[in-house]
PyMOL Python script that loads the backbone (N, CA, C, O; Angstrom):
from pymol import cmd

cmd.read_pdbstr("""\
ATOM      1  N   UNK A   1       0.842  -1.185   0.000  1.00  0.00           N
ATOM      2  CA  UNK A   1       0.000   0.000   0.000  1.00  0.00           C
ATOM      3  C   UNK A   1       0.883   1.244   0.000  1.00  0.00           C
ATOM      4  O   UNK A   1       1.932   1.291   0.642  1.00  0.00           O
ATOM      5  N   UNK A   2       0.446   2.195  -0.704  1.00  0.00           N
ATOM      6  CA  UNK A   2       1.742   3.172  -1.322  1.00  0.00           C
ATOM      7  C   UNK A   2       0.467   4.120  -0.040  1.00  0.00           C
ATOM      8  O   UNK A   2      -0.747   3.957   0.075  1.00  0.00           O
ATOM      9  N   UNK A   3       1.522   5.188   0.820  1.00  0.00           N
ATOM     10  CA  UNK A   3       0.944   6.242   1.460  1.00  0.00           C
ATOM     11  C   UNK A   3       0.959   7.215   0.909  1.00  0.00           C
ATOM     12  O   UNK A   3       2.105   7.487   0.552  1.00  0.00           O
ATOM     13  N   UNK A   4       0.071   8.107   0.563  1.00  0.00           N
ATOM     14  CA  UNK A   4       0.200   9.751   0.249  1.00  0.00           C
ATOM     15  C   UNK A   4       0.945  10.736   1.000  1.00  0.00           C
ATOM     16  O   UNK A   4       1.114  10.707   2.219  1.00  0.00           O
ATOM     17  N   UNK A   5       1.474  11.804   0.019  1.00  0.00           N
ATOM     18  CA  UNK A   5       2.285  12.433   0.545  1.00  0.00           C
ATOM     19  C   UNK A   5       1.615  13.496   2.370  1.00  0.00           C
ATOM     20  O   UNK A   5       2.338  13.900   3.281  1.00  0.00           O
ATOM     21  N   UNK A   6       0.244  13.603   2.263  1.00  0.00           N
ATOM     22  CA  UNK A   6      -0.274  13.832   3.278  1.00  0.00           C
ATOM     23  C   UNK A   6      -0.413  13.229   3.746  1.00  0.00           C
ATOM     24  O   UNK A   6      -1.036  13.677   4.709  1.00  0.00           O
ATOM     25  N   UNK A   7      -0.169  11.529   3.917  1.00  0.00           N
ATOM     26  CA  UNK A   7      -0.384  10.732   5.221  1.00  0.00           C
ATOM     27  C   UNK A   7       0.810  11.138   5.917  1.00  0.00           C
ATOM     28  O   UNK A   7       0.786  11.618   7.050  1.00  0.00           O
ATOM     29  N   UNK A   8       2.580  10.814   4.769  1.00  0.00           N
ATOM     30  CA  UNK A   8       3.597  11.233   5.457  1.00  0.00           C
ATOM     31  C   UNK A   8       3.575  12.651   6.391  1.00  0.00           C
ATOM     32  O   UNK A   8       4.006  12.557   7.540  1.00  0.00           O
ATOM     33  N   UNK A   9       3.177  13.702   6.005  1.00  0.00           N
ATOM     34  CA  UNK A   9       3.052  14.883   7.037  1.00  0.00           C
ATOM     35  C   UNK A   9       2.624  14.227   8.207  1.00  0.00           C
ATOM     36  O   UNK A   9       3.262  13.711   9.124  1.00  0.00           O
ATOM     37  N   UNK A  10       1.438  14.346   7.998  1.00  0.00           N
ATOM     38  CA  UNK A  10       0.460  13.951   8.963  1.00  0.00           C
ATOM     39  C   UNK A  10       1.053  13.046  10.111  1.00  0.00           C
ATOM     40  O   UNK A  10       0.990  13.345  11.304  1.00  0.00           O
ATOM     41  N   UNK A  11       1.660  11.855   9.586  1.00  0.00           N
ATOM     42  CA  UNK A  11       2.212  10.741  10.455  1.00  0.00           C
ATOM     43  C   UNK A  11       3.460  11.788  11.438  1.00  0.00           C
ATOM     44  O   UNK A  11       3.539  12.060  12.636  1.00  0.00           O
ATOM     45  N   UNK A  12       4.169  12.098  10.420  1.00  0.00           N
ATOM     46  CA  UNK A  12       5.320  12.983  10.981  1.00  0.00           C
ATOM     47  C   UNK A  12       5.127  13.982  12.184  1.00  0.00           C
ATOM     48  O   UNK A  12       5.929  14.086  13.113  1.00  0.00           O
ATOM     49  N   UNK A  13       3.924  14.726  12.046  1.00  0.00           N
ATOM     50  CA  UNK A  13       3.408  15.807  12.899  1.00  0.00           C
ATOM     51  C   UNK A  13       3.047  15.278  14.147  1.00  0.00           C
ATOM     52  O   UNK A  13       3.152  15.926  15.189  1.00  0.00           O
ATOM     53  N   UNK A  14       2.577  14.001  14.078  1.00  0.00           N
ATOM     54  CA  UNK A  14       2.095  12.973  15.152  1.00  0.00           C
ATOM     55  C   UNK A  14       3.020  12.610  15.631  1.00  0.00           C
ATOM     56  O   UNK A  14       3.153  12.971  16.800  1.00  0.00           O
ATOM     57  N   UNK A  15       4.068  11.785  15.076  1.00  0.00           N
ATOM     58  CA  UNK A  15       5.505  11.995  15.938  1.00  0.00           C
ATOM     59  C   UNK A  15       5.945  12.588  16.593  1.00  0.00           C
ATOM     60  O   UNK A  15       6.140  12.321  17.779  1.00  0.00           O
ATOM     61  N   UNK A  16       6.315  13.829  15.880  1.00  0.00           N
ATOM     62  CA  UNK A  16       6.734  14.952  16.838  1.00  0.00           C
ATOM     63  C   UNK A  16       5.766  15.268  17.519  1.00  0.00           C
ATOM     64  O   UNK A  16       6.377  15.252  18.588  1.00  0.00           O
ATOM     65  N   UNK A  17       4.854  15.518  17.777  1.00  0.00           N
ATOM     66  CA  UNK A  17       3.505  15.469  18.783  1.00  0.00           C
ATOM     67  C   UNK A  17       3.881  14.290  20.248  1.00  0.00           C
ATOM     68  O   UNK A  17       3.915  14.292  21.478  1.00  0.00           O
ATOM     69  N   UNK A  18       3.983  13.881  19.716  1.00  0.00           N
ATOM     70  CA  UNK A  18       4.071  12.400  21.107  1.00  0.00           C
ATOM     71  C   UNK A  18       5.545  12.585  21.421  1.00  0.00           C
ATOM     72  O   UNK A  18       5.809  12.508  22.621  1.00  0.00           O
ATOM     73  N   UNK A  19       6.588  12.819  20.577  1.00  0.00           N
ATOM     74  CA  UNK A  19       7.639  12.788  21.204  1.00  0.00           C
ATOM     75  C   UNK A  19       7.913  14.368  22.044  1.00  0.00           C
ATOM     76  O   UNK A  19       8.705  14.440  22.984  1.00  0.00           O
ATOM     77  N   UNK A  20       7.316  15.285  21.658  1.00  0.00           N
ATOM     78  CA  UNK A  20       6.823  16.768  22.777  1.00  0.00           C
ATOM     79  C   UNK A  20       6.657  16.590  23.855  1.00  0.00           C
ATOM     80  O   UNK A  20       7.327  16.996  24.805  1.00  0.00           O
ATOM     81  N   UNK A  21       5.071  15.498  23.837  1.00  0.00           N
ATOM     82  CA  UNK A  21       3.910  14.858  25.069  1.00  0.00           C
ATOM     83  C   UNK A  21       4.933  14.782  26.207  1.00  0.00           C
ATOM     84  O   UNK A  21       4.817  15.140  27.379  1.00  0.00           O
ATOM     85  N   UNK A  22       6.046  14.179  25.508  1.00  0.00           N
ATOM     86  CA  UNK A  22       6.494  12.486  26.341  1.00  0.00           C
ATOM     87  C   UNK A  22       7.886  13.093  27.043  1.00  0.00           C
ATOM     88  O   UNK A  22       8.327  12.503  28.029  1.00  0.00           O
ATOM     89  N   UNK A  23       8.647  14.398  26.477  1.00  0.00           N
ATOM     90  CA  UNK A  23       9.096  14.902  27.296  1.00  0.00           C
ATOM     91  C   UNK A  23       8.924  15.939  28.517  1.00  0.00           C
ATOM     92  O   UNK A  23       9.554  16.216  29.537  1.00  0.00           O
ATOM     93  N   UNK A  24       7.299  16.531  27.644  1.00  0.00           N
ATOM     94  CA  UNK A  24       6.847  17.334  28.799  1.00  0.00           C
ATOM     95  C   UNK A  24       6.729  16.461  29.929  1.00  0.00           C
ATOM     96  O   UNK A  24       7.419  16.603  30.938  1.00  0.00           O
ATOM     97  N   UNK A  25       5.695  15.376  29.754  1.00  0.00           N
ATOM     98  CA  UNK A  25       5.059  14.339  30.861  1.00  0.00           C
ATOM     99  C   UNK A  25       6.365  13.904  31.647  1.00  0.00           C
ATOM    100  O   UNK A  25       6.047  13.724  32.823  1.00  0.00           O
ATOM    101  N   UNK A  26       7.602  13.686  31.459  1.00  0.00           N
ATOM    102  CA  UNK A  26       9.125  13.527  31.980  1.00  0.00           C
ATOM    103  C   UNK A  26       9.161  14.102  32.690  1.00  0.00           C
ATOM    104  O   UNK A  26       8.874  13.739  33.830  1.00  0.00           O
ATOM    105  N   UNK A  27       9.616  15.567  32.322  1.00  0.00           N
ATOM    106  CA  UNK A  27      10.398  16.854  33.202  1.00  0.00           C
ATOM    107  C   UNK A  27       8.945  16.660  34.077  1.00  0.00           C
ATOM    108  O   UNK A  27       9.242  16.541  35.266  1.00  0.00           O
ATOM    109  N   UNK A  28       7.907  16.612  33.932  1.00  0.00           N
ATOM    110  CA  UNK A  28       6.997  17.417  35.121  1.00  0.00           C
ATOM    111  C   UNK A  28       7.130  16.582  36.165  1.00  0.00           C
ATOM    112  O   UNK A  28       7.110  16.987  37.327  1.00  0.00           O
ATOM    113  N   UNK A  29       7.301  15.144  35.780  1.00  0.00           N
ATOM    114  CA  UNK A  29       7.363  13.445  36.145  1.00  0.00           C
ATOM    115  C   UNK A  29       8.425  13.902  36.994  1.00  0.00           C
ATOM    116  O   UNK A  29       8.081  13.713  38.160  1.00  0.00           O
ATOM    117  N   UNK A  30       9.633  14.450  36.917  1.00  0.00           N
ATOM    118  CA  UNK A  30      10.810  15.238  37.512  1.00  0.00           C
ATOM    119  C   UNK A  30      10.648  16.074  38.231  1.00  0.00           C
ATOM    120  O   UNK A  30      10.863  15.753  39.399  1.00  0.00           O
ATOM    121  N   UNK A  31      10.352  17.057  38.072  1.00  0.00           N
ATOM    122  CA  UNK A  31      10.228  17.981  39.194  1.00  0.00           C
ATOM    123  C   UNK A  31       9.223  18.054  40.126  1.00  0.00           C
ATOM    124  O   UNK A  31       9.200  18.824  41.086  1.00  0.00           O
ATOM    125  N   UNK A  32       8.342  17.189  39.810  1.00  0.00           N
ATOM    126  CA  UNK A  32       6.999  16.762  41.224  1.00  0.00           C
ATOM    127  C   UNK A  32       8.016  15.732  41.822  1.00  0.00           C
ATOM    128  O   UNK A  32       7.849  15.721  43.042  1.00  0.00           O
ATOM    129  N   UNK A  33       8.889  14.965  41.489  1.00  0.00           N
ATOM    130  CA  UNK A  33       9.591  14.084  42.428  1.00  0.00           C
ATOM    131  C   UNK A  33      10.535  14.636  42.946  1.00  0.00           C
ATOM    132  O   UNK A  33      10.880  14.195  44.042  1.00  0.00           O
ATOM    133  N   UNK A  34      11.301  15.796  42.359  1.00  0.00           N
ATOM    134  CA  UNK A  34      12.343  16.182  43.268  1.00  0.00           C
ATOM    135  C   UNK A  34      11.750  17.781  44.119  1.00  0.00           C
ATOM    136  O   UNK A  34      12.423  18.268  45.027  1.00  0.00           O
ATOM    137  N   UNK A  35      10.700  18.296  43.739  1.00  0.00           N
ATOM    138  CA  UNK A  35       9.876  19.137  44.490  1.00  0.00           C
ATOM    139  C   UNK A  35       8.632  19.222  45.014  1.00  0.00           C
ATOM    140  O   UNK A  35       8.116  20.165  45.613  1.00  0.00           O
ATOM    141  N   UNK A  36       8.265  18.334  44.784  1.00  0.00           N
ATOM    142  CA  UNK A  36       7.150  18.087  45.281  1.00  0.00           C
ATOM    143  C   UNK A  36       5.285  19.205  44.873  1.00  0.00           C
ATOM    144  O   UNK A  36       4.198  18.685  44.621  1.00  0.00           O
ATOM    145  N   UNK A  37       5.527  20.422  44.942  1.00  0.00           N
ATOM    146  CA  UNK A  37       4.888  21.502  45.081  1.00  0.00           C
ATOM    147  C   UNK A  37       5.462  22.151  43.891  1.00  0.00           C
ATOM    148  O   UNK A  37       6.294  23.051  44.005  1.00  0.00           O
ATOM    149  N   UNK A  38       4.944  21.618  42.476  1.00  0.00           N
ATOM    150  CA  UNK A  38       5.445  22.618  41.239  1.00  0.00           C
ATOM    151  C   UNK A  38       4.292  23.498  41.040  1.00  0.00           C
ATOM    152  O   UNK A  38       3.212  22.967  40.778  1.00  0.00           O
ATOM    153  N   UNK A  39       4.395  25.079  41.150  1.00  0.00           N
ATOM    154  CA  UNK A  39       3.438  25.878  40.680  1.00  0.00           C
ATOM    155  C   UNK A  39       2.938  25.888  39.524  1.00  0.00           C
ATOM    156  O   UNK A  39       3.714  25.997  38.575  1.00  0.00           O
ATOM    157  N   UNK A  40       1.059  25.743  39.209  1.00  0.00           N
ATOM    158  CA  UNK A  40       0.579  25.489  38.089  1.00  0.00           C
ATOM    159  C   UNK A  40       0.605  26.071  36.661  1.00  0.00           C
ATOM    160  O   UNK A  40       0.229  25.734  35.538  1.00  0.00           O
ATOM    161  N   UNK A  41       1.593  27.709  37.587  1.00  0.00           N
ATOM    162  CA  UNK A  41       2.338  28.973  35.896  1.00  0.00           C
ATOM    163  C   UNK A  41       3.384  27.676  36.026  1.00  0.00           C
ATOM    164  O   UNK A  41       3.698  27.901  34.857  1.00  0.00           O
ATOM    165  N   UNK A  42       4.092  26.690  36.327  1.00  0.00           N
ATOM    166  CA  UNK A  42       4.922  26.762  35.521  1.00  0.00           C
ATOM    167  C   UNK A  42       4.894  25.061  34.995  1.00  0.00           C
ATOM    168  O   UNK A  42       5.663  24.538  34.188  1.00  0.00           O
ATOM    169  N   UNK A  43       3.757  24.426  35.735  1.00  0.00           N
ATOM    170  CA  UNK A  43       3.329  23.496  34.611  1.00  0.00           C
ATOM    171  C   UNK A  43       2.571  23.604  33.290  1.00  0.00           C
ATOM    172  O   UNK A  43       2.416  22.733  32.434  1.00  0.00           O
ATOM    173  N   UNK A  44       1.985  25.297  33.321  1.00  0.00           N
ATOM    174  CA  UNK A  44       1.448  25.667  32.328  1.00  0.00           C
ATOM    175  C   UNK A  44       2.248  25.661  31.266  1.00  0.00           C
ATOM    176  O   UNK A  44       2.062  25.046  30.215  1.00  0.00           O
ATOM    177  N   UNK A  45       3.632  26.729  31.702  1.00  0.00           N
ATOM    178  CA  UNK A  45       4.681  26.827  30.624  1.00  0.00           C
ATOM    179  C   UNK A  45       5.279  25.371  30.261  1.00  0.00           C
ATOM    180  O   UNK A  45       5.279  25.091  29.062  1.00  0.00           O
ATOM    181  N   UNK A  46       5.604  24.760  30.838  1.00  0.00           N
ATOM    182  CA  UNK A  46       6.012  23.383  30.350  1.00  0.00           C
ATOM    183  C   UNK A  46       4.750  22.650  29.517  1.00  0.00           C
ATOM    184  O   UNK A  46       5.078  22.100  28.465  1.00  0.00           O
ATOM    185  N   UNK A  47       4.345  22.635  29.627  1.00  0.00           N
ATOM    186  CA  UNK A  47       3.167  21.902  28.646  1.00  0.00           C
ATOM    187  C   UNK A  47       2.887  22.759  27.341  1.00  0.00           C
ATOM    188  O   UNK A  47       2.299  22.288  26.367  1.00  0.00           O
ATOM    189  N   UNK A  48       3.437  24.262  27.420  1.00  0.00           N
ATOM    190  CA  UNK A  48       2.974  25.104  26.679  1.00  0.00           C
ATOM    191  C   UNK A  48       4.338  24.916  25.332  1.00  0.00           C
ATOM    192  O   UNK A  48       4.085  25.287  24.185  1.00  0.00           O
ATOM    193  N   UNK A  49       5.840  24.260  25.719  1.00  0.00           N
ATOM    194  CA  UNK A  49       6.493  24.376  25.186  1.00  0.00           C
ATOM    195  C   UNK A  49       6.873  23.198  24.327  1.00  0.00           C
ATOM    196  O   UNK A  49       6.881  22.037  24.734  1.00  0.00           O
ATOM    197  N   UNK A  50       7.263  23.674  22.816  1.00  0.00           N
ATOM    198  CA  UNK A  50       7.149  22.837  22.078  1.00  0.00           C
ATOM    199  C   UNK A  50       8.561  22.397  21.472  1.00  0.00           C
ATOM    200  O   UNK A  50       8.726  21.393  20.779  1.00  0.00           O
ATOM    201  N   UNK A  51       9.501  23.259  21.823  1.00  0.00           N
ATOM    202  CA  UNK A  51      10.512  23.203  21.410  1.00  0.00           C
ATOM    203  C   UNK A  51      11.409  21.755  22.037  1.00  0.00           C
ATOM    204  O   UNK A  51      11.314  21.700  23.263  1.00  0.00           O
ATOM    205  N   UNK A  52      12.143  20.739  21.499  1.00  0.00           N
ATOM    206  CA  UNK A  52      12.022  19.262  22.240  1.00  0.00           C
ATOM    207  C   UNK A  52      13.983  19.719  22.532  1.00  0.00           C
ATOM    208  O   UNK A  52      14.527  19.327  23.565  1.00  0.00           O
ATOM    209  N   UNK A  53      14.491  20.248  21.854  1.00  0.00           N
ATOM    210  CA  UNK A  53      15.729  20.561  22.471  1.00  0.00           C
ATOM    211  C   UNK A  53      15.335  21.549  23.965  1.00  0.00           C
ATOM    212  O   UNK A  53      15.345  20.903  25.013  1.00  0.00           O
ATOM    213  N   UNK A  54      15.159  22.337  24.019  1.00  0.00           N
ATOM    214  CA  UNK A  54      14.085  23.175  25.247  1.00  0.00           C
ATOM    215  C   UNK A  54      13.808  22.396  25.875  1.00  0.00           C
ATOM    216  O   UNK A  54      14.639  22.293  26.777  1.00  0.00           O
ATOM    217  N   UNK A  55      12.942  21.606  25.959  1.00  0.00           N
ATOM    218  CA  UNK A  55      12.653  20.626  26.585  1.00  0.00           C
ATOM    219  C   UNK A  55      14.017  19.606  27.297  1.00  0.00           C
ATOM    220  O   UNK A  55      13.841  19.073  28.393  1.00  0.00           O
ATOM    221  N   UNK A  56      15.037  19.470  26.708  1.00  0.00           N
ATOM    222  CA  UNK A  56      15.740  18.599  27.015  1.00  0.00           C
ATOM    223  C   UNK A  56      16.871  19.743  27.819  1.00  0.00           C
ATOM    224  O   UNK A  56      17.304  19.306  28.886  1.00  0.00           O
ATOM    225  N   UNK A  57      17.169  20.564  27.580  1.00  0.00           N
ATOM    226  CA  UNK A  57      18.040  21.772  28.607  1.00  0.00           C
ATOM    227  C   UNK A  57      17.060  21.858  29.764  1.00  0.00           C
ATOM    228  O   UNK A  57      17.627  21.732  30.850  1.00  0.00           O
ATOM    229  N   UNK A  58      15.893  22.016  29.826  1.00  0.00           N
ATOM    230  CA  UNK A  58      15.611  22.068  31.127  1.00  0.00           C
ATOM    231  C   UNK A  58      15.681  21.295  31.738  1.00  0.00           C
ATOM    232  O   UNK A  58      16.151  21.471  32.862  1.00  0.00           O
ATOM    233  N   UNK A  59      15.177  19.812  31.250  1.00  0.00           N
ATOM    234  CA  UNK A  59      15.278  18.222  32.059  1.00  0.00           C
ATOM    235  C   UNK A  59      16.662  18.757  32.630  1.00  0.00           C
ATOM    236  O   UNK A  59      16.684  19.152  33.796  1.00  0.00           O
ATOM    237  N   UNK A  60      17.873  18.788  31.820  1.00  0.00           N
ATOM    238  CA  UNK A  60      19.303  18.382  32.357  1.00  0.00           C
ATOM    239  C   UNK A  60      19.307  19.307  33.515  1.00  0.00           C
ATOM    240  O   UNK A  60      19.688  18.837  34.587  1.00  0.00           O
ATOM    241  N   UNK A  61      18.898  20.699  33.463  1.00  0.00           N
ATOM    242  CA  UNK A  61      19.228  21.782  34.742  1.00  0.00           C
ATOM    243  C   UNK A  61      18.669  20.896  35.512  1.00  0.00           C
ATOM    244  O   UNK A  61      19.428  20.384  36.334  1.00  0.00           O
ATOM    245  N   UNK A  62      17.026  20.371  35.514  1.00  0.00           N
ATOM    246  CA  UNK A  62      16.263  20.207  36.941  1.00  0.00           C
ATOM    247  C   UNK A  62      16.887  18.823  37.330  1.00  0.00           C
ATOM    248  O   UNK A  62      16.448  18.334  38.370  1.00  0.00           O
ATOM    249  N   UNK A  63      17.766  18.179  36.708  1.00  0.00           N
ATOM    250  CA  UNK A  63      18.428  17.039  37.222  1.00  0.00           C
ATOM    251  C   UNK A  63      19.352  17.428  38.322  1.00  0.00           C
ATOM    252  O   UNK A  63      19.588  16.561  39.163  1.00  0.00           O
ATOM    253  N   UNK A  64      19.997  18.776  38.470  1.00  0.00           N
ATOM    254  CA  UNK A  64      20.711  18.968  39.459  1.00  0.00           C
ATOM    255  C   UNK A  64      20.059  20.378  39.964  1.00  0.00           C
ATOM    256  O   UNK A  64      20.542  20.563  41.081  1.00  0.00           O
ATOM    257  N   UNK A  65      19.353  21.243  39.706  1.00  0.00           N
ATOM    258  CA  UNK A  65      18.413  22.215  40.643  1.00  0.00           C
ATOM    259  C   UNK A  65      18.638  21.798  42.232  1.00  0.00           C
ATOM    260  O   UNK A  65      18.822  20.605  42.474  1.00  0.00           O
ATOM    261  N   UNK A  66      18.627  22.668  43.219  1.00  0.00           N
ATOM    262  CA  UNK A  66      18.369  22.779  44.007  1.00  0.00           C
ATOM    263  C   UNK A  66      17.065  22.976  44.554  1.00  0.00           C
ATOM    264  O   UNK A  66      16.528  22.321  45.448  1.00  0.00           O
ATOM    265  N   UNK A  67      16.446  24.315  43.681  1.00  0.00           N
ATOM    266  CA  UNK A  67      15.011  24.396  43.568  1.00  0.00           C
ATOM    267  C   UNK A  67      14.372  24.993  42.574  1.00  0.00           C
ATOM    268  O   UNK A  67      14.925  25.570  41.638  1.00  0.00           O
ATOM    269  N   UNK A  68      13.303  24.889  42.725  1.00  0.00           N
ATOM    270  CA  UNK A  68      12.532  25.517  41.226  1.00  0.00           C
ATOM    271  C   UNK A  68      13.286  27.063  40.761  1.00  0.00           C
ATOM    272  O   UNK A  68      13.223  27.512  39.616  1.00  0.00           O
ATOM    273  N   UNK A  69      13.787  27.542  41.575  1.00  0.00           N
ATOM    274  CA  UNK A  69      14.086  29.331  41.150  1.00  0.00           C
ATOM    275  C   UNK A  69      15.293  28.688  40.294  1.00  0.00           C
ATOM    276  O   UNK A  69      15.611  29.552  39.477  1.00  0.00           O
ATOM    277  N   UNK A  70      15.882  27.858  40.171  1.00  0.00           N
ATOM    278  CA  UNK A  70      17.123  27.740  39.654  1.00  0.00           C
ATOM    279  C   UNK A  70      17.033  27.489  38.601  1.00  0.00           C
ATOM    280  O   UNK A  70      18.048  27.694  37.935  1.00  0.00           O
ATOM    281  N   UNK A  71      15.587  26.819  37.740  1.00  0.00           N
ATOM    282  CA  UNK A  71      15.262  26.454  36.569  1.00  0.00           C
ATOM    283  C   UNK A  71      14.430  26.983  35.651  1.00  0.00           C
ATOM    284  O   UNK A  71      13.211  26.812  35.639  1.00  0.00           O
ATOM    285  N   UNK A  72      15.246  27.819  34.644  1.00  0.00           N
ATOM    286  CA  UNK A  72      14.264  29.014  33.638  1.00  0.00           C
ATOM    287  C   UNK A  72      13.653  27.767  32.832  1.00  0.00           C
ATOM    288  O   UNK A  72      14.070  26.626  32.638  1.00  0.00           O
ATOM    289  N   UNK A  73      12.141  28.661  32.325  1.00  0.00           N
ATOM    290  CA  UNK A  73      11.550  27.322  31.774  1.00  0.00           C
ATOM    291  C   UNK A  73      11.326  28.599  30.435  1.00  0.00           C
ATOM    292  O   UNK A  73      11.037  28.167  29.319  1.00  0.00           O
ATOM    293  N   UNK A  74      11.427  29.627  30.565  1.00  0.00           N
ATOM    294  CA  UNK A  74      11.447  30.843  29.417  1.00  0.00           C
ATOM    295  C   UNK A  74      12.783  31.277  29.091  1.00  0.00           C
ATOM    296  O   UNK A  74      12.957  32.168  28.259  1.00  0.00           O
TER     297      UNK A  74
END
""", "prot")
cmd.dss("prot")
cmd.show_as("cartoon", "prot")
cmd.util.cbc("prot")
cmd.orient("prot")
């Protein structure tokens, strides 16, 4: 079965879609375990961000954070 060139987008966009999801759902997965009390501005901004390198600089800071002030999410 030959796919159309709009299934390929489509599939692609979905990828990157889930692979976004799956680092937001991480870092937050992260910083509710190492803080317990993450304020909901800044689970907003994390869910809000799409950028997956972004995503992956913040994971690495909040791997060694002390506390939330230490980790720009903008």
């Amino acid at each position: 079965m030959q796919e159309s060139p709009f299934y390929e987008v489509v599939l692609q966009r979905g990828i990157a879609q889930g692979e976004t999801r799956a680092k937001q759902a991480t870092l937050l997965k992260l910083l509710h375990h190492q803080f317990q009390n993450v304020p909901e501005t800044m689970i907003t901004q994390i869910r809000a961000l799409q950028d997956t390198e972004q995503l992956d600089a913040i994971f690495e800071k909040s791997l060694t954070a002390k506390s939330l002030e230490d980790i720009d999410i903008l």
